[in-house]
Backbone as CSV, one residue per row, in Angstrom:
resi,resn,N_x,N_y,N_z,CA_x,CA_y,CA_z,C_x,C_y,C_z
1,UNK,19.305,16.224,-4.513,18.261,15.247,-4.855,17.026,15.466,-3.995
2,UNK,17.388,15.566,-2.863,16.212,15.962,-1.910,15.344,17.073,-2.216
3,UNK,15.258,17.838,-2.765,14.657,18.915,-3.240,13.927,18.533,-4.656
4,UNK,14.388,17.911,-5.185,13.488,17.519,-6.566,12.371,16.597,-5.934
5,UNK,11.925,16.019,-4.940,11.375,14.907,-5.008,10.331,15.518,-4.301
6,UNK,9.384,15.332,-4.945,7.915,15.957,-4.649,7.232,14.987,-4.266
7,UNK,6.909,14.839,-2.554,6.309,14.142,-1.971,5.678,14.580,-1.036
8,UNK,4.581,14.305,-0.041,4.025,15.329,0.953,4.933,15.441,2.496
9,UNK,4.530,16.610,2.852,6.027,17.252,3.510,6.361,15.837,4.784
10,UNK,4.950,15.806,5.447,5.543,15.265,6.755,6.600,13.731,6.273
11,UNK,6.446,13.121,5.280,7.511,11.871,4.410,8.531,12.225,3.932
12,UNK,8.429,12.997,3.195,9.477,14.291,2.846,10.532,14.555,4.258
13,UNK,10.037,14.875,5.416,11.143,14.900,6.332,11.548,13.347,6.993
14,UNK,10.474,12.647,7.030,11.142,11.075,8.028,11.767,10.597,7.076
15,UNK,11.770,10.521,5.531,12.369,9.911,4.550,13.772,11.033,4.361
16,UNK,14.153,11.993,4.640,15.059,13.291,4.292,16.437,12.122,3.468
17,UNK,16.756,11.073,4.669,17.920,10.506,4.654,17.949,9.465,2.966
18,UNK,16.889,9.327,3.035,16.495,7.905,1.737,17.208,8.926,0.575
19,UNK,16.714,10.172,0.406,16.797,11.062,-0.808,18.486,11.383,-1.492
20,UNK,19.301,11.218,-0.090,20.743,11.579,-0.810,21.374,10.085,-0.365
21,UNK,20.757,9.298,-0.617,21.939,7.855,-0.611,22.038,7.762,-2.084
22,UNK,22.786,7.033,-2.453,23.283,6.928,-3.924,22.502,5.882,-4.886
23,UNK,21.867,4.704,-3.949,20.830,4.111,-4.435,19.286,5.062,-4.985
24,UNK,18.955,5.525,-4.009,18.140,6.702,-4.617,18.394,7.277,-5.961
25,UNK,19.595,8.211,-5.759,19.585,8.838,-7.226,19.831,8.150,-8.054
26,UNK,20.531,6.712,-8.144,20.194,5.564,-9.119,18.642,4.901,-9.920
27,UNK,17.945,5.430,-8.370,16.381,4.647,-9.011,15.917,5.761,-9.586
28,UNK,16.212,7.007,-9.120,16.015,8.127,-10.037,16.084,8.529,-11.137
29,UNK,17.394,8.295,-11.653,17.979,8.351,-12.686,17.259,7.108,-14.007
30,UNK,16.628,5.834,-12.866,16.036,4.507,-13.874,14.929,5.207,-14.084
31,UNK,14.248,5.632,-12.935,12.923,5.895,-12.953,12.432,6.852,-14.014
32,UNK,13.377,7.687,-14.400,13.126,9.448,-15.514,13.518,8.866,-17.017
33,UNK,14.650,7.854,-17.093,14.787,7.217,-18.120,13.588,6.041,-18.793
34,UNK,13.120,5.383,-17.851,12.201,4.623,-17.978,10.515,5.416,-18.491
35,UNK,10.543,6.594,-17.913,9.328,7.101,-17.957,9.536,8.122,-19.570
36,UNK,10.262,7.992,-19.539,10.817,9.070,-20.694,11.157,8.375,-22.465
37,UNK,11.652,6.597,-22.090,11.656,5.724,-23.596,10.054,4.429,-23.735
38,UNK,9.461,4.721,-22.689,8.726,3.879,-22.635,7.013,4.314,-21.956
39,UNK,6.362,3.543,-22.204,5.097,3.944,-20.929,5.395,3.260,-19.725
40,UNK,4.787,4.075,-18.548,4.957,3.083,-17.183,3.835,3.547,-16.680
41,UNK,3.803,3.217,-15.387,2.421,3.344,-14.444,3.171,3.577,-12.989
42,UNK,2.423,4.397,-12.461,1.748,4.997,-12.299,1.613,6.268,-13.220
43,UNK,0.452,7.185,-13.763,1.281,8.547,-14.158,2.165,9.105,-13.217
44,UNK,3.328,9.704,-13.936,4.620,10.283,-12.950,4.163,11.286,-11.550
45,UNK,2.983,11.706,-11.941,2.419,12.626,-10.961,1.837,11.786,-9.993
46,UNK,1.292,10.659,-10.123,0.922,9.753,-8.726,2.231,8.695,-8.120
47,UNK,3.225,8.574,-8.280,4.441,8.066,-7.969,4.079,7.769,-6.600
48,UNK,3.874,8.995,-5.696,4.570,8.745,-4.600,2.456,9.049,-3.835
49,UNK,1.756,9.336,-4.397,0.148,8.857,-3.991,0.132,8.448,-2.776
50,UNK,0.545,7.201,-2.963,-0.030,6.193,-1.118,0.462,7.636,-0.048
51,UNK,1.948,7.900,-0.106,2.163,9.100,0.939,1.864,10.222,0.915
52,UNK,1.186,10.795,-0.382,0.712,12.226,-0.368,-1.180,12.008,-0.052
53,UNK,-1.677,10.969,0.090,-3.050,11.298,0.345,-2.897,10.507,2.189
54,UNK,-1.645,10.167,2.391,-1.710,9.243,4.246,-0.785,9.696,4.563
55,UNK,-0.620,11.265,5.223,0.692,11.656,5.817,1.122,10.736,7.309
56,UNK,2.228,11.135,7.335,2.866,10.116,8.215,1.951,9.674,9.592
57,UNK,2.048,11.158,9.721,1.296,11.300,11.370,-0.075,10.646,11.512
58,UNK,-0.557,10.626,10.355,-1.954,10.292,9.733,-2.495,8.998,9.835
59,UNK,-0.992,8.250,9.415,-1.406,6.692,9.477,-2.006,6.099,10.426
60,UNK,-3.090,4.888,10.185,-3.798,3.815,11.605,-3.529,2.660,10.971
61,UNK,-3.434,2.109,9.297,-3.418,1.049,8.980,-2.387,0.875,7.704
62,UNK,-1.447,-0.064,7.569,-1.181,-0.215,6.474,-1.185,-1.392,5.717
63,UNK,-1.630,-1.169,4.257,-1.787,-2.121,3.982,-0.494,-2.730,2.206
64,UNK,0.290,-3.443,2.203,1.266,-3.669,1.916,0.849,-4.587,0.559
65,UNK,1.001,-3.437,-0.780,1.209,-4.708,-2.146,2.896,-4.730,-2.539
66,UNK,2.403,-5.217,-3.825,3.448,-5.592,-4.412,4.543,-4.322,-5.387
67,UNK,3.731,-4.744,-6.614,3.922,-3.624,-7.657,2.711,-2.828,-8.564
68,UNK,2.776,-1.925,-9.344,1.127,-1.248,-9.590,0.775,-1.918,-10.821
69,UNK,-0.683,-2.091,-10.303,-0.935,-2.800,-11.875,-0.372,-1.986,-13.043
70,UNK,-0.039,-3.350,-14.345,0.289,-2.527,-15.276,-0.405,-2.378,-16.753
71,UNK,-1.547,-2.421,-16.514,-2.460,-2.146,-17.863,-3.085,-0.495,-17.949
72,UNK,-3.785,0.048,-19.043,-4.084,1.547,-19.023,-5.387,1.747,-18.208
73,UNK,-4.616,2.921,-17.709,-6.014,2.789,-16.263,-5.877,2.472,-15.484
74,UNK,-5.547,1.586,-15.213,-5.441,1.055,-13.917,-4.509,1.872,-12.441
75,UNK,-3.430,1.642,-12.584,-2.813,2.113,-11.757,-2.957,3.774,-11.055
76,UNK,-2.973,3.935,-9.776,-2.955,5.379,-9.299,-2.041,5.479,-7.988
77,UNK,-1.304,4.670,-8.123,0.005,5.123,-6.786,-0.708,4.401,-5.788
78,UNK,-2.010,3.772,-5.113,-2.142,3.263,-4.211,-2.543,1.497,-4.278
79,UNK,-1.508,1.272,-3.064,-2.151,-0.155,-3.912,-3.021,-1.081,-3.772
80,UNK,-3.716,-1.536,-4.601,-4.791,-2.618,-4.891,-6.132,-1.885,-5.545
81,UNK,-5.796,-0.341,-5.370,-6.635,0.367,-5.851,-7.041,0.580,-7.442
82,UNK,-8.034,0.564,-8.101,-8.448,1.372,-9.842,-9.350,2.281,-9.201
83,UNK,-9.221,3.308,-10.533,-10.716,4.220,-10.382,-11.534,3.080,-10.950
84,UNK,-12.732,4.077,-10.315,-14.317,3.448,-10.430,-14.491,2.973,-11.696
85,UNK,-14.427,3.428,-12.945,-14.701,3.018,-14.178,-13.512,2.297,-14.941
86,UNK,-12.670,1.623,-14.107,-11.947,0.704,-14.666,-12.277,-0.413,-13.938
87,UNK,-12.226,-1.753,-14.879,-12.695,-3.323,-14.499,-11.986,-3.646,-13.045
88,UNK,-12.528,-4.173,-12.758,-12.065,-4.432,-11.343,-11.013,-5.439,-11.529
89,UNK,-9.685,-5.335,-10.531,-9.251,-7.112,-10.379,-9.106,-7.954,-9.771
90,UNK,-8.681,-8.770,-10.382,-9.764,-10.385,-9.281,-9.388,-9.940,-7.708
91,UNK,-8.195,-9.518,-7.625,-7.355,-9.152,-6.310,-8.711,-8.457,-5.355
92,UNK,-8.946,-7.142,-5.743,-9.547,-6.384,-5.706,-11.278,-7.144,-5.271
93,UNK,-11.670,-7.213,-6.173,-12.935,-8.507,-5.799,-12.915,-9.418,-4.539
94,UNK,-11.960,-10.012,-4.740,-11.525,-10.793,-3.430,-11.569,-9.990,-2.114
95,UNK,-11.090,-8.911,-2.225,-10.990,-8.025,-0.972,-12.382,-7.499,-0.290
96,UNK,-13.077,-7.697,-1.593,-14.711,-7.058,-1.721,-15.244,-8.181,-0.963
97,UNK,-15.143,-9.598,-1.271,-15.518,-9.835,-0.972,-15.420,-10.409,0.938
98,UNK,-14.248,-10.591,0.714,-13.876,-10.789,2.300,-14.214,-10.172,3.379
99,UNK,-14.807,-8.493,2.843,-14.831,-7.652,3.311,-16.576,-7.368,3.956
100,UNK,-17.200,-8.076,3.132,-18.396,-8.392,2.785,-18.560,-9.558,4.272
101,UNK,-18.182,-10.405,3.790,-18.317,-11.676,4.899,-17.849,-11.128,6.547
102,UNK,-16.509,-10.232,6.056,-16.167,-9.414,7.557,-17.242,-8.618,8.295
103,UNK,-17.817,-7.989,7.630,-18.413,-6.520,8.651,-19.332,-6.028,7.579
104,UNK,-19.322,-6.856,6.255,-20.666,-5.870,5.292,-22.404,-6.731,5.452
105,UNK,-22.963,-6.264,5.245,-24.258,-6.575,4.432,-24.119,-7.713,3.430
106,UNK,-25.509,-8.195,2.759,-25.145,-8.829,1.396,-25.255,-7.381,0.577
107,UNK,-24.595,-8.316,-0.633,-24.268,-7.185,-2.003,-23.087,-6.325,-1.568
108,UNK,-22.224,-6.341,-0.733,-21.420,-5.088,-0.586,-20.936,-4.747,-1.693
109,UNK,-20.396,-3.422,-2.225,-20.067,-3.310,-3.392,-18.597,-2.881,-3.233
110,UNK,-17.863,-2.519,-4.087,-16.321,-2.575,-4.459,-15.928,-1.280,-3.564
111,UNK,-15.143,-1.487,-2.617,-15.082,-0.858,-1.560,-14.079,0.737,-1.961
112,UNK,-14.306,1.721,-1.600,-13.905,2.850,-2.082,-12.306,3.076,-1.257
113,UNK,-11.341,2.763,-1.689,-10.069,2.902,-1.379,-9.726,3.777,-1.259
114,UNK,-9.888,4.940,-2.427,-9.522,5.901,-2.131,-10.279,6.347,-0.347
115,UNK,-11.489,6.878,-0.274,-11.634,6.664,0.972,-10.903,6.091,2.026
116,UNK,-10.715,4.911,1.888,-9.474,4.266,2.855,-8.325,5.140,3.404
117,UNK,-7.343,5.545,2.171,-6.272,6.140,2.234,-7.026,7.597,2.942
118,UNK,-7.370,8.000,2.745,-7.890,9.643,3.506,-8.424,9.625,4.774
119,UNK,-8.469,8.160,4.984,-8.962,7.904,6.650,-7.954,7.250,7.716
120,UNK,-6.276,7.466,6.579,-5.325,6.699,7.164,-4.570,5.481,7.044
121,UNK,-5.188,4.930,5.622,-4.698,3.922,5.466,-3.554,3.716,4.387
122,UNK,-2.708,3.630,4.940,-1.779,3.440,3.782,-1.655,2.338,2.897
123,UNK,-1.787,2.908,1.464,-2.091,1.562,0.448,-0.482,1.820,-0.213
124,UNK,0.231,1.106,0.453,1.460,0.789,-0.280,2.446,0.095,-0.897
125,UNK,2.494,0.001,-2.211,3.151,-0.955,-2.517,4.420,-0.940,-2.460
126,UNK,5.323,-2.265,-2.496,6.639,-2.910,-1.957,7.592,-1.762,-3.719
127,UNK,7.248,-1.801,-4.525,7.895,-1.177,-5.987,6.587,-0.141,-6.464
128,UNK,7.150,1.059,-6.573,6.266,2.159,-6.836,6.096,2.147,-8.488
129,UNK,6.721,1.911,-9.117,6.417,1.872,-10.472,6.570,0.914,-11.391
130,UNK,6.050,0.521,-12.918,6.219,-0.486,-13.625,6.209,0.194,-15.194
131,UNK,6.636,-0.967,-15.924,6.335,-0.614,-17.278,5.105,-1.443,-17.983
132,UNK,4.622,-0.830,-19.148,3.447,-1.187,-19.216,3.362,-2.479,-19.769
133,UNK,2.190,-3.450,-19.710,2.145,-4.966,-19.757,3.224,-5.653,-19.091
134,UNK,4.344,-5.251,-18.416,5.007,-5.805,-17.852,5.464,-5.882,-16.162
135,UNK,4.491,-7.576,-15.849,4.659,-7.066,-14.609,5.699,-7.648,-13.322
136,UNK,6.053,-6.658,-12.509,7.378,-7.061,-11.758,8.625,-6.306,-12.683
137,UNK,8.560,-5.512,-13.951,9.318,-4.783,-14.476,10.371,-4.002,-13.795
138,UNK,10.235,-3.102,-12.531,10.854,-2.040,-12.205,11.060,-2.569,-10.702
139,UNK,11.332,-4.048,-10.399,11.442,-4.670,-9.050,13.275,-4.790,-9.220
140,UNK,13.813,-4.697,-8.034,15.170,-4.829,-7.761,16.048,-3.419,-8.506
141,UNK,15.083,-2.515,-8.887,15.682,-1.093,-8.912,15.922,-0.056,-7.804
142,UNK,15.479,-0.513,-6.531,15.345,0.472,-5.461,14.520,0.423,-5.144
143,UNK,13.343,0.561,-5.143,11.883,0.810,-4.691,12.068,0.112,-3.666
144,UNK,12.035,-1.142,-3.466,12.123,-1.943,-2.234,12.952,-1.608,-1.035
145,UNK,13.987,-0.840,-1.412,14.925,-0.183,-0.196,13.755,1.177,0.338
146,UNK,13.463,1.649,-1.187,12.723,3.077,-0.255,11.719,2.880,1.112
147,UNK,10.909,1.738,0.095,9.815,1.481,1.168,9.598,0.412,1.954
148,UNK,11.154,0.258,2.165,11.600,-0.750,3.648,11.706,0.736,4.694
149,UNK,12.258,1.382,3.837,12.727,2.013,4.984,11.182,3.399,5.685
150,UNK,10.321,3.752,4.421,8.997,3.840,5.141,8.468,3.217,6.115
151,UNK,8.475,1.683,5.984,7.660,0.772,6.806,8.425,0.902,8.554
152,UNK,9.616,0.871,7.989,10.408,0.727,9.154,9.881,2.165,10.014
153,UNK,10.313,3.132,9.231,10.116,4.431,9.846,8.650,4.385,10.920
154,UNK,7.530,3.752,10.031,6.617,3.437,10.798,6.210,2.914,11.959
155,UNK,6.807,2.075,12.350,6.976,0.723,12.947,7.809,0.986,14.233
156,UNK,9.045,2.288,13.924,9.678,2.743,14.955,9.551,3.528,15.157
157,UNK,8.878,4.741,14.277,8.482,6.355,15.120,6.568,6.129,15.425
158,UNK,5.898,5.548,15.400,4.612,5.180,15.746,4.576,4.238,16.596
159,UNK,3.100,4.201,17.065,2.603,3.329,18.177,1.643,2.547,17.779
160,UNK,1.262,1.625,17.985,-0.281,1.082,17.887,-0.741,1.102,16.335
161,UNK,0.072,1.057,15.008,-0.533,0.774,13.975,-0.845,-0.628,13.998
162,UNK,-1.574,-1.069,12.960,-1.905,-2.131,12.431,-1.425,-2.118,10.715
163,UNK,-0.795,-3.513,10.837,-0.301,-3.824,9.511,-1.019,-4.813,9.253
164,UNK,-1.092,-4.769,7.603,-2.624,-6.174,7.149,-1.301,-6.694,6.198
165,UNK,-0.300,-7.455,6.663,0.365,-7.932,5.689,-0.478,-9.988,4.829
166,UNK,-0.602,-9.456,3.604,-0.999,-10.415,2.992,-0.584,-11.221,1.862
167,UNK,0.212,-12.426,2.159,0.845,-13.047,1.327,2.369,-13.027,1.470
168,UNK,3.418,-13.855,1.435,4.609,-13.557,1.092,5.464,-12.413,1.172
169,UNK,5.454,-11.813,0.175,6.223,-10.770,-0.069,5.732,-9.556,0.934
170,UNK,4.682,-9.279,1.589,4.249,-8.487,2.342,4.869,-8.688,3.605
171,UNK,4.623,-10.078,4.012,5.046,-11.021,5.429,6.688,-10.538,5.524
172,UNK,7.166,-10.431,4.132,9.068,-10.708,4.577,9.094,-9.317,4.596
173,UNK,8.111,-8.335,3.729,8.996,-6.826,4.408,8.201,-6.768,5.600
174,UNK,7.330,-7.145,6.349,7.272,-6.781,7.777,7.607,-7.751,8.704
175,UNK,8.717,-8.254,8.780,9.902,-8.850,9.573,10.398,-8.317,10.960
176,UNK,10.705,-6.740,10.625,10.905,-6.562,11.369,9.949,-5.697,12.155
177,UNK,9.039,-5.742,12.419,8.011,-5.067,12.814,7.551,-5.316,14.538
178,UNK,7.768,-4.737,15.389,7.825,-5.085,16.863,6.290,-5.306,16.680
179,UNK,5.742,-6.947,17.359,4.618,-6.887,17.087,4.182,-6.986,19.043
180,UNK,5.015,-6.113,19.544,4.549,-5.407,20.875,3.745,-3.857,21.237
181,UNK,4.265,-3.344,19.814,3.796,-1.819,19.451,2.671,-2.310,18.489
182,UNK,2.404,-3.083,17.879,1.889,-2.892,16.431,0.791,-4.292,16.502
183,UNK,-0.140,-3.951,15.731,-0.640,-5.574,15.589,-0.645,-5.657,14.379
184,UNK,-0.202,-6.703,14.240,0.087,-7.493,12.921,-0.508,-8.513,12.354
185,UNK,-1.636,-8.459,11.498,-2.493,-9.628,10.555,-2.031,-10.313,9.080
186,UNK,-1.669,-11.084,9.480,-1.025,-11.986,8.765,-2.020,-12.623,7.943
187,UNK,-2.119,-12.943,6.592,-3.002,-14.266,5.500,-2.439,-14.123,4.406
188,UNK,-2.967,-15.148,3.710,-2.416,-15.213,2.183,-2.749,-14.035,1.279
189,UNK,-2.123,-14.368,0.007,-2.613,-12.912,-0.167,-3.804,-12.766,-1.166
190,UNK,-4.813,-11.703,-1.467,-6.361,-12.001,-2.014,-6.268,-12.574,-3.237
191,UNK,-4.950,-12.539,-3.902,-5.512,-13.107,-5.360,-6.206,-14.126,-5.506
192,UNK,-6.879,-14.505,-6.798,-7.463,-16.134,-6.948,-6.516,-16.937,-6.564
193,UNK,-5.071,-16.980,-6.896,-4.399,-18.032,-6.411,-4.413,-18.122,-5.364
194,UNK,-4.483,-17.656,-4.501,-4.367,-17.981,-2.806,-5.317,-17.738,-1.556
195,UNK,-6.476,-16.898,-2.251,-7.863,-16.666,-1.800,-8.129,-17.538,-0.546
196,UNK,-8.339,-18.827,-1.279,-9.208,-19.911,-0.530,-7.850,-20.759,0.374
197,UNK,-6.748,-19.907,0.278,-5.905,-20.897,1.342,-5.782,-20.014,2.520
198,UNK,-7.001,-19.315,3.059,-6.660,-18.046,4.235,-6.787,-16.766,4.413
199,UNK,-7.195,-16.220,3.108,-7.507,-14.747,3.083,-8.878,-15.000,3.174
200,UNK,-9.482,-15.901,2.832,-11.143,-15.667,3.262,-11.475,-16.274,4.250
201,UNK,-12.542,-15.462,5.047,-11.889,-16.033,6.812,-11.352,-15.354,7.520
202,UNK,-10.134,-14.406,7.318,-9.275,-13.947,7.988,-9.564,-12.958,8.908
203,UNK,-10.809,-11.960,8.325,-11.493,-10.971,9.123,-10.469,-10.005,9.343
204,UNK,-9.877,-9.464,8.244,-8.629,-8.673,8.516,-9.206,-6.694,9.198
205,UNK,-10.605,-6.577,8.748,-10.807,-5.244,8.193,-11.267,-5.388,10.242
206,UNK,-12.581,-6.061,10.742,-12.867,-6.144,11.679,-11.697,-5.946,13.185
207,UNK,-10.321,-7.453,12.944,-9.919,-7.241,13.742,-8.607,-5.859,13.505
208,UNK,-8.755,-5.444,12.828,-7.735,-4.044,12.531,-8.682,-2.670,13.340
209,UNK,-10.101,-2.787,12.936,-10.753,-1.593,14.092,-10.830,-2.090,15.488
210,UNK,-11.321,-3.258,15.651,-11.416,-3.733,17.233,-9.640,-3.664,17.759
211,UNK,-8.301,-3.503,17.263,-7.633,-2.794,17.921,-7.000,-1.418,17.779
212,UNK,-8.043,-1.119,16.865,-7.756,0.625,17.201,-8.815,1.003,18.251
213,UNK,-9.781,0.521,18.234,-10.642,1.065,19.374,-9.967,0.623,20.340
214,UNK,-9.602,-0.348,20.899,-9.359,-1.053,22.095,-7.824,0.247,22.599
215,UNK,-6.930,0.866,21.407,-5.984,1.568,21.786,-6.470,2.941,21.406
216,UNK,-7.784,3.812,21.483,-7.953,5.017,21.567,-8.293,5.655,20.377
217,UNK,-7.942,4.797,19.143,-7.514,5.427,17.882,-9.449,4.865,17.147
218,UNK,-9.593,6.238,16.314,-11.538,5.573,15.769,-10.608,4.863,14.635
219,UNK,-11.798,4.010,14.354,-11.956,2.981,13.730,-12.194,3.491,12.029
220,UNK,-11.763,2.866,10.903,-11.600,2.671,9.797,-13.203,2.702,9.424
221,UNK,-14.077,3.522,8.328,-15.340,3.070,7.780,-14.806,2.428,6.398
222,UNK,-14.759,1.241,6.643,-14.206,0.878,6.007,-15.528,0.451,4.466
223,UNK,-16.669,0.765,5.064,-17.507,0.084,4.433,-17.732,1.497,3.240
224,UNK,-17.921,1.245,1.825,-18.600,2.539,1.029,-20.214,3.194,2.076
225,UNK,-20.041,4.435,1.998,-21.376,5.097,2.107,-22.601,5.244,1.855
């Protein structure tokens, strides 16, 4: 199994162990069936995205969704991310804007993620894949074991990341997260539903560089160019 799974090398080895447990080749086995009677998202070729554009060693920030959007277009393996010429979502906006009030100008515009991820940030979601219009589809198949055990990997072979966990489901997979190594920013999470109870305000993007500088590591541009 380990050999079929095309992911970028340095994950490829801290993950080696994830690849021959039996849960694996189970989500495997859902995952090729699923992609094969139905549409899903991500395309099969961005699956594993968040870790092939933020190798391990690479990481300074991570930032923790759910599942990938599931309309056409949308989805590209990282999460909270669309390309440019797909509608934005509210999620997404929200982030714009918080981001704006954090450390931008007026007008900031829809912040380039991809960028993000190539500067270290891991955009990862809790379930790597879905089926289409249906969302939360491909949750309690595995995904959630894989990328417990990423986060973890993180958390115990690194120093000094910063995690932007936002909302719920982000908060309970970083549980176990030594927040003696790591700093950890906690708020609700950006959607409209929960926006205005704590994610705006939170200054997540600001205090995530003021402690990478403060521990050696440059700072996130987090702002478009």
């Amino acid at each position: 199994m380990k050999k079929e799974v095309r992911i970028e090398e340095s994950w490829k080895r801290v993950l080696a162990a994830e690849f021959d447990k039996p849960y694996f080749a189970e989500l495997a086995d859902f995952v090729r069936g699923a992609y094969a009677s139905g549409r899903c998202y991500p395309p099969a070729k961005l699956i594993f995205n968040a870790f092939d554009r933020t190798p391990f060693d690479k990481v300074k920030v991570v930032i923790l969704g759910q599942d990938p959007y599931h309309e056409p277009g949308q989805a590209q393996g990282l999460a909270f991310y669309v390309p440019p010429d797909v509608q934005t979502p509210p999620s997404l906006v929200n982030i714009a804007k918080e981001l704006e009030s954090d450390i931008g100008g007026a007008g900031c515009a829809i912040p380039d993620l991809m960028s993000w991820a190539d500067q270290g940030v891991l955009l990862l979601n809790a379930t790597l894949t879905v089926a289409a219009h249906r969302a939360a589809s491909h949750q309690g198949r595995g995904w959630e074991t894989f990328t417990d055990a990423a986060v973890r990997a993180l958390a115990e072979g690194r120093e000094h990341l910063v995690f932007l966990l936002w909302g719920a489901s982000a908060q309970r997979k970083g549980a176990f997260i030594d927040r003696s190594r790591h700093c950890v920013i906690e708020s609700p999470h950006p959607s409209p539903l929960s926006a205005f109870r704590g994610f705006f305000g939170s200054r997540p993007f600001s205090r995530a560089n003021a402690y990478l500088v403060a521990h050696g590591v440059a700072p996130i541009a987090w702002l478009p160019s």
